[in-house]
C-alpha positions as CSV (number, residue, x, y, z in Angstrom):
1,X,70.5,-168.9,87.1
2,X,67.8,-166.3,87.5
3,X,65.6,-168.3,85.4
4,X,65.7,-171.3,86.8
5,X,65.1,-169.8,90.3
6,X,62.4,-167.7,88.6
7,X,60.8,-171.7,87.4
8,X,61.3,-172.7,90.7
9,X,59.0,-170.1,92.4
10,X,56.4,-170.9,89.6
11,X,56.8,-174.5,90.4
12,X,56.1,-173.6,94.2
13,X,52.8,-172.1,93.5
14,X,51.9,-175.2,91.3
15,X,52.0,-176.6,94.4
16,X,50.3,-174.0,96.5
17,X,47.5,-174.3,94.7
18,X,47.0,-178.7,94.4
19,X,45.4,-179.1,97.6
20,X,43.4,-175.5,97.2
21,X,40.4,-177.2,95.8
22,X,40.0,-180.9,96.7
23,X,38.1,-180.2,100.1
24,X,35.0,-179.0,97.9
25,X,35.8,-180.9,95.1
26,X,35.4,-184.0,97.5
27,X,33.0,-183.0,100.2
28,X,29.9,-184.5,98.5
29,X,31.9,-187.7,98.4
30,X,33.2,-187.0,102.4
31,X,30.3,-185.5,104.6
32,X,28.0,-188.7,104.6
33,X,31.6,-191.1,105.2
34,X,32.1,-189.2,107.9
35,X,28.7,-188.4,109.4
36,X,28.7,-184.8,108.9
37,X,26.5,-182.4,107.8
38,X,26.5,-180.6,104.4
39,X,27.6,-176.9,106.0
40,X,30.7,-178.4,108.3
41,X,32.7,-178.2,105.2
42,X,33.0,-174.8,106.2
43,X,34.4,-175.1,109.9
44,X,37.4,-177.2,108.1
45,X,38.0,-174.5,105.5
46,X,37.5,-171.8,108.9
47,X,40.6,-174.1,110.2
48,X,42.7,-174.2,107.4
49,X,42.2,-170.4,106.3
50,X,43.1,-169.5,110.1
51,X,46.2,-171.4,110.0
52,X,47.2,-170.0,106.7
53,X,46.3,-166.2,108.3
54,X,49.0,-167.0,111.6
55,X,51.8,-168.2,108.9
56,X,51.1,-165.3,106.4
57,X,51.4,-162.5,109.3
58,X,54.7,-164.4,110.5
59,X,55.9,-165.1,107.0
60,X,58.5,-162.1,107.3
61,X,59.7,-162.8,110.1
62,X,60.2,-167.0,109.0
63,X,61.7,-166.0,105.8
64,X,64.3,-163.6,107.7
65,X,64.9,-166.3,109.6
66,X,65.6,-169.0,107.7
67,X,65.3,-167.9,103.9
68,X,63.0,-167.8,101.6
69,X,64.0,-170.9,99.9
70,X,64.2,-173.0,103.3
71,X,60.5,-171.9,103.9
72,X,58.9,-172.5,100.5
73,X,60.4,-176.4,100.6
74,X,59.2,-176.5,104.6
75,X,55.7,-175.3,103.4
76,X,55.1,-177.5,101.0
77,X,56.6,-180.1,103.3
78,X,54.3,-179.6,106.2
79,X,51.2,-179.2,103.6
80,X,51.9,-183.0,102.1
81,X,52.2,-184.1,105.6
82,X,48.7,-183.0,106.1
83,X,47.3,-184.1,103.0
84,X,48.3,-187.2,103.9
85,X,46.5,-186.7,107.2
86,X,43.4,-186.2,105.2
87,X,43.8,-189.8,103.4
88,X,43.9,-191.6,106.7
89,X,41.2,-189.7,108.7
90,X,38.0,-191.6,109.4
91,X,36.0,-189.0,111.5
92,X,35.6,-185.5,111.6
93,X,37.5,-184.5,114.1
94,X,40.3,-185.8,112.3
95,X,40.3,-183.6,109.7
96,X,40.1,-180.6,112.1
97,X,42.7,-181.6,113.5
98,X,45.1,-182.1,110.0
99,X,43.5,-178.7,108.8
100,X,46.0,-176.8,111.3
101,X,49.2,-177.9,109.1
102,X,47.3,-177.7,106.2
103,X,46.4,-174.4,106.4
104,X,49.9,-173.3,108.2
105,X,52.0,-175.1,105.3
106,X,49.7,-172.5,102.4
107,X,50.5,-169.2,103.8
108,X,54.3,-168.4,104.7
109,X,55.6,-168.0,101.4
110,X,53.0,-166.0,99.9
111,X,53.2,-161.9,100.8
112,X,57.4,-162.5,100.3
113,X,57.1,-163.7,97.1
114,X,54.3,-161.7,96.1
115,X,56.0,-158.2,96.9
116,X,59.0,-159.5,95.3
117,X,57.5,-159.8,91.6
118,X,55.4,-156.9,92.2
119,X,58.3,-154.5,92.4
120,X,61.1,-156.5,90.3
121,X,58.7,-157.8,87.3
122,X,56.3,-156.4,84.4
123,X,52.3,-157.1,85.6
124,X,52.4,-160.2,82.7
125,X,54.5,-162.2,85.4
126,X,52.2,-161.7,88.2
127,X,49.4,-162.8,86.2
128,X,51.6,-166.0,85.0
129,X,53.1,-166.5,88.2
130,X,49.3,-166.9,89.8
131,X,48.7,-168.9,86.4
132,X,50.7,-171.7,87.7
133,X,48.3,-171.7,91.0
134,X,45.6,-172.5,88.8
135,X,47.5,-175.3,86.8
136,X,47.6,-176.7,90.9
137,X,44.0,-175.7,91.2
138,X,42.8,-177.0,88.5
139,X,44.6,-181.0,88.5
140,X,43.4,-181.2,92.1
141,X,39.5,-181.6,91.4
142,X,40.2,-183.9,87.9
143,X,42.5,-186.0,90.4
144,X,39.7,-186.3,93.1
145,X,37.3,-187.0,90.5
146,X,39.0,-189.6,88.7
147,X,40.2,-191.3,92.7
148,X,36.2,-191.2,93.6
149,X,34.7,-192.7,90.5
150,X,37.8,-195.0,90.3
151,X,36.8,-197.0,93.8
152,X,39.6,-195.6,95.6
153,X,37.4,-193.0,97.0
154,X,38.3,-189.3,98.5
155,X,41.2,-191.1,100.8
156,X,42.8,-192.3,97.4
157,X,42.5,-188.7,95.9
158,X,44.3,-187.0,98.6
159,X,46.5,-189.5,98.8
160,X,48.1,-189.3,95.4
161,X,48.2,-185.3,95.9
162,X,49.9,-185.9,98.9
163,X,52.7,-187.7,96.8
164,X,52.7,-185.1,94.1
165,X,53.5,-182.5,97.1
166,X,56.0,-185.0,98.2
167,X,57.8,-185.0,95.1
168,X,57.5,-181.2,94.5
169,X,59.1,-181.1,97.9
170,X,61.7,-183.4,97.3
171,X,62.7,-181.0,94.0
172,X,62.2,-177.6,96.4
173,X,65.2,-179.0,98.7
174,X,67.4,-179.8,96.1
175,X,67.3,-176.5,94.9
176,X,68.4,-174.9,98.1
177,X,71.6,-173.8,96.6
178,X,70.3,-171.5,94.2
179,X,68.4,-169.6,96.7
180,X,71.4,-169.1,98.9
181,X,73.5,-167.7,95.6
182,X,73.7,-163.8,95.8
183,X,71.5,-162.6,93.3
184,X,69.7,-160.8,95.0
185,X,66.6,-162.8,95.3
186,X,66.8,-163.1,99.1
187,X,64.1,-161.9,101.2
188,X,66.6,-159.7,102.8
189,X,67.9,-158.7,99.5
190,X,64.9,-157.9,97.6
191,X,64.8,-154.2,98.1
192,X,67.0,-152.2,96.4
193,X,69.6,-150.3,98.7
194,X,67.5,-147.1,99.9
195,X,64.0,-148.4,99.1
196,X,64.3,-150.4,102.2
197,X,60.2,-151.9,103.6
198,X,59.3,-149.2,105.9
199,X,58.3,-151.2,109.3
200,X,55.0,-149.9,110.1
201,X,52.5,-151.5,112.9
202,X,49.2,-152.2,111.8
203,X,47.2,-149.1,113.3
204,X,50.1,-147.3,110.7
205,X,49.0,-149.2,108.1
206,X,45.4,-149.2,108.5
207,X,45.4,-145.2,109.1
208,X,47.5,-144.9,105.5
209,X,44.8,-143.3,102.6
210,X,43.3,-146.4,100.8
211,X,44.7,-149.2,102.8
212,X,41.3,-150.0,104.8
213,X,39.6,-150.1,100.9
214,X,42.5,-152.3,99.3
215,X,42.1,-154.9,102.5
216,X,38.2,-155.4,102.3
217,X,38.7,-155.4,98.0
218,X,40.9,-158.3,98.9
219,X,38.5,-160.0,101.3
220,X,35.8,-160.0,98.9
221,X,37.7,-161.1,96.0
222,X,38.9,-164.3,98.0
223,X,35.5,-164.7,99.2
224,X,34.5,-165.2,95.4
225,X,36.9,-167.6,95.0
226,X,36.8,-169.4,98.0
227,X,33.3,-169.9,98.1
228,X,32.8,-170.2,94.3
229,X,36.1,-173.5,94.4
230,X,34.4,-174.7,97.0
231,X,30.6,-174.8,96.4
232,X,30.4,-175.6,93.3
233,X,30.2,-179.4,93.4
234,X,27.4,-179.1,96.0
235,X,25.4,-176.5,94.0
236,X,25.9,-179.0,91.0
237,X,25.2,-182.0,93.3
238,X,22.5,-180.7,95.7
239,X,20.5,-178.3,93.9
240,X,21.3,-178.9,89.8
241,X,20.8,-183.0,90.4
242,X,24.4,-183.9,89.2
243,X,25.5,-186.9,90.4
244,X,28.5,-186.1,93.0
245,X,31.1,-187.8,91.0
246,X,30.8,-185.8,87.9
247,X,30.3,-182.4,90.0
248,X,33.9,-183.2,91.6
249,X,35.1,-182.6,87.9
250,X,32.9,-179.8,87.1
251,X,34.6,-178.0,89.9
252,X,37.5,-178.1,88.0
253,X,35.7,-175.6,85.4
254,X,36.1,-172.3,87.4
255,X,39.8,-173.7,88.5
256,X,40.9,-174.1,84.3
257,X,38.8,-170.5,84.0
258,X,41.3,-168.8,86.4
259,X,43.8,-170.9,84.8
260,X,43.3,-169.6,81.4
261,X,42.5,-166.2,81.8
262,X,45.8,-165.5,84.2
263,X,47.6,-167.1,81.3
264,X,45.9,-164.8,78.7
265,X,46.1,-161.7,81.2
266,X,49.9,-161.9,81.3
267,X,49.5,-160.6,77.1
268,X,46.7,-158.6,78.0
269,X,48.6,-156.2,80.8
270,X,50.9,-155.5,78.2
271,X,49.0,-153.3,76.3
272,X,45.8,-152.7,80.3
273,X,47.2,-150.9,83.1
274,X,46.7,-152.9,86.6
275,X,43.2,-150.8,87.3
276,X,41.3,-151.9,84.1
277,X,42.3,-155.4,84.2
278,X,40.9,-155.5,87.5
279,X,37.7,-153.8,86.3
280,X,37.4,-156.6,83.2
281,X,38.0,-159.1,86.0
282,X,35.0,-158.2,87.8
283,X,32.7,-157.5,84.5
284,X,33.5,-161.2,83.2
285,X,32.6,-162.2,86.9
286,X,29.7,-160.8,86.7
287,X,28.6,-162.6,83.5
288,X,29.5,-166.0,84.6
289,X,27.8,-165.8,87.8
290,X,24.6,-164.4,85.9
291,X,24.8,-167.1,83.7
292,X,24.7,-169.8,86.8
293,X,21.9,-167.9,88.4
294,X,20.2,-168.6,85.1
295,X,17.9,-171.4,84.8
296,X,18.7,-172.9,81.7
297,X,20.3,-176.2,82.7
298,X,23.8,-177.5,82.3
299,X,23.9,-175.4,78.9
300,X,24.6,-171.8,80.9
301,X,26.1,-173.5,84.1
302,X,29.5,-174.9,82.7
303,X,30.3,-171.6,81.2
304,X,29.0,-169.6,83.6
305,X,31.9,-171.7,85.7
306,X,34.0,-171.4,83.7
307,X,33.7,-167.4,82.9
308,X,33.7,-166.8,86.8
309,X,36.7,-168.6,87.0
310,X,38.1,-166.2,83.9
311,X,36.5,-162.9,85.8
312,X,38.6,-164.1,88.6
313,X,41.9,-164.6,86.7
314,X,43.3,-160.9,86.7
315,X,42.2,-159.5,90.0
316,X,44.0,-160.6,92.7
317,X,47.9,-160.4,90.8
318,X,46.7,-156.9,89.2
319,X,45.8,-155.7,93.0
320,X,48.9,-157.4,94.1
321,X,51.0,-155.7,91.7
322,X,49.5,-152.4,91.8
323,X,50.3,-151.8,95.6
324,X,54.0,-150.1,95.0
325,X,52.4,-147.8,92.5
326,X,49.7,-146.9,95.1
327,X,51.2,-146.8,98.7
328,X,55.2,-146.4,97.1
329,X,57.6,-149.5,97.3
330,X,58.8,-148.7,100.4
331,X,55.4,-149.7,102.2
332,X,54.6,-152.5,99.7
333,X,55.9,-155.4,101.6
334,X,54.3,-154.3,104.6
335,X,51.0,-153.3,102.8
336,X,51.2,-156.7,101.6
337,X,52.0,-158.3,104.2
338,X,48.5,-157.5,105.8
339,X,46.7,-157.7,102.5
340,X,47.7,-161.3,102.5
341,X,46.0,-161.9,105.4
342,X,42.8,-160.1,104.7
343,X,42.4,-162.2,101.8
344,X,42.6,-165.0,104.3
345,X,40.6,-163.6,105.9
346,X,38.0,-164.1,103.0
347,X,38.7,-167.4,102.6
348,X,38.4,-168.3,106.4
349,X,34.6,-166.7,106.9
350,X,32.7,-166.4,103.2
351,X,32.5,-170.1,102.6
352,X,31.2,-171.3,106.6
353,X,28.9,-168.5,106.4
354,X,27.3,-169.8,103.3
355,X,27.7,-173.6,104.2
356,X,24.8,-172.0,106.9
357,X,22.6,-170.5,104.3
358,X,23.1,-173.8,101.9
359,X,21.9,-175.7,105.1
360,X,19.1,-174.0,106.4
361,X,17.7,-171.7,103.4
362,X,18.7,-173.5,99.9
363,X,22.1,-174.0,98.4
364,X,20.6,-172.7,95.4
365,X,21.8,-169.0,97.0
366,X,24.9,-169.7,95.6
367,X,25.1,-167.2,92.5
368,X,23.1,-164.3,94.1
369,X,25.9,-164.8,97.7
370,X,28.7,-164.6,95.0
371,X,26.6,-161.5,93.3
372,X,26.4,-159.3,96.4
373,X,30.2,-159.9,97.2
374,X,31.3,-159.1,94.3
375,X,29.3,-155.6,94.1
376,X,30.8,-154.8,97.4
377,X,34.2,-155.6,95.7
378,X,33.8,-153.0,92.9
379,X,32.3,-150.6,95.0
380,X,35.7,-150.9,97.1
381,X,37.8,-150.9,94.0
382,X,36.5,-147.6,92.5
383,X,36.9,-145.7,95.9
384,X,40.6,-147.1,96.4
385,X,41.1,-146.1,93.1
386,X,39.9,-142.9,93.7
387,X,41.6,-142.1,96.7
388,X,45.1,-142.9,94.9
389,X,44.1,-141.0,92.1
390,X,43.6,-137.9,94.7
391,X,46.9,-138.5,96.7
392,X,49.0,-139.0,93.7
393,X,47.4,-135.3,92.4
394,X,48.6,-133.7,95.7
């Protein structure tokens, strides 16, 4: 029974992660339909990254309300609803408007879940539970692709991911009864009797040794990915001269490099601690986006994609499951809880703000912006570690 509750969490981040990448996957394909300019592709992914910051911060409360089961099958409910939206919208106010649900169907699941595998499993499920993201991740772009060169156009790509989420929905609801069993994998049962969550008010957690670190290390790694997902068919497009239909598939590269390397990080942790697969994560990182910046043509950019994808891979479920062993499990879900919406946070701003400097500097700014972030990111990472270190010598 655990098992197959365990498969169906999996299966709700497969679909977490399908509709993750189609808006820049698409968006070469969308902004001239809809008679926008190149950098509003940003003010939709502001939308959607907001509304996934309001349901992540209220996700406790939801799940306490109504279970944890109830609110994975309403999320993934409410985010084919809006996908949907998407295939039917014909202006851009439209798909501001659709981006609420879309972005408040993403987030109320996560930090629950998250906490849960952090202090109940080994770090190789972490990294295989995010895997199954990137299996979402990376079908969304190839689906895109295939709708856009196929004549059915971006409507028909998010159309047929809105019916994948349909179906994945349909499957979520039947498995309601194996939520409600008592095996402990209730959100009010997922803490062990005296390591209850300590409820502690933002100021609280913000004051605690390390947090403020751990929260901007999580901002800047979802700023990688956000902006690296969702750029790189307009880099490829705009500035490399790939025609936009083939770029929609080449986004898929740093999708199936996250993909791969969470898969292959879940034998790596076995044998590397949380810290050093998160250092790897960022060394690989900093390869593949070397190897973009390069100007050797399409024989350094497709792995360069794909290598950022595979820097990315082991950083956020390593962070993620290194919080109990750094703030104690008693704060995790709490600690959590706001990390989640830091990395939102991330999301929400990096990829606008560099929709502005693709628009009026050069697109072509795309490795060096990833660059920059990603130093701050170590640079964070070391002192967090550091600081734990410290405490956990006092």
């Amino acid at each position: 029974m655990t098992s197959l509750l365990l498969g169906i969490i999996y299966l709700a981040f497969i679909s977490l992660g399908l509709p993750d990448s189609l808006l820049g996957s698409a968006w070469p394909s969308m902004y001239q339909a809809l008679g926008a300019s190149v950098s509003w592709a940003g003010i939709v992914s502001m939308i959607i990254a907001g509304g996934t910051i309001v349901s992540s911060l209220s996700s406790d409360r939801m799940t306490r309300l109504l279970g944890a089961g109830k609110v994975t099958a309403i999320s993934v409910c409410v985010t084919a609803a809006a996908l949907f939206g998407f295939s039917i919208s014909n202006s851009f106010w439209m798909l501001c408007l659709w981006a609420i649900p879309y972005g408040l169907g993403a987030g109320a699941v996560d930090a629950a879940l998250n906490n849960f595998v952090a202090l109940h499993y080994p770090a190789r499920h972490m990294s295989w539970l995010h895997c199954m993201w990137g299996v979402g991740a990376s079908v969304g772009p190839v689906i895109m692709g295939w709708a856009i060169s196929g004549g059915t156009g971006w409507h028909g790509g998010y159309r047929t991911i809105s019916i994948l989420q349909i179906v994945l929905t349909v499957i979520l609801f039947l498995s309601l009864p194996l939520w409600k069993k008592k095996t402990g994998w209730e959100i009010g049962d997922f803490i062990e009797e005296g390591k209850k969550s300590s409820h502690m008010s933002l100021p609280e957690i913000l004051r605690y040794p390390g947090v403020k670190e751990v929260l901007i290390c999580f901002c800047c790694y979802c700023a990688v990915e956000a902006t690296a997902g969702m750029w790189a068919a307009s880099y490829c497009t705009l500035y490399r001269g790939i025609p936009a239909e083939e770029a929609a598939g080449l986004a898929s590269l740093f999708y199936l490099g996250i993909t791969a390397g969470r898969f292959v990080s879940g034998f790596v942790t076995i044998k590397v601690n949380d810290r050093n697969m998160i250092r790897l994560g960022q060394a690989v990182g900093a390869v593949g986006i070397l190897l973009v910046l390069l100007p050797l043509g399409e024989a350094t950019l497709y792995p360069g994609l794909v290598l950022i994808g595979c820097g990315c891979a082991p950083i956020y479920p390593s962070i993620i499951h290194e919080t109990p062993a750094n703030f104690g499990e008693d704060k995790s879900q709490a600690i959590i809880g706001v990390q989640m919406a830091f990395a939102y946070v991330g999301s929400c701003l990096a990829p606008p703000v560099f929709g502005l400097l693709a628009q009026y500097v050069s697109v072509a700014l795309y490795p060096l912006y990833l660059l920059i972030i990603l130093v701050l990111m170590v640079f964070m990472s070391e002192r967090l570690h550091r600081l734990t270190i410290d405490k956990k010598k006092k």
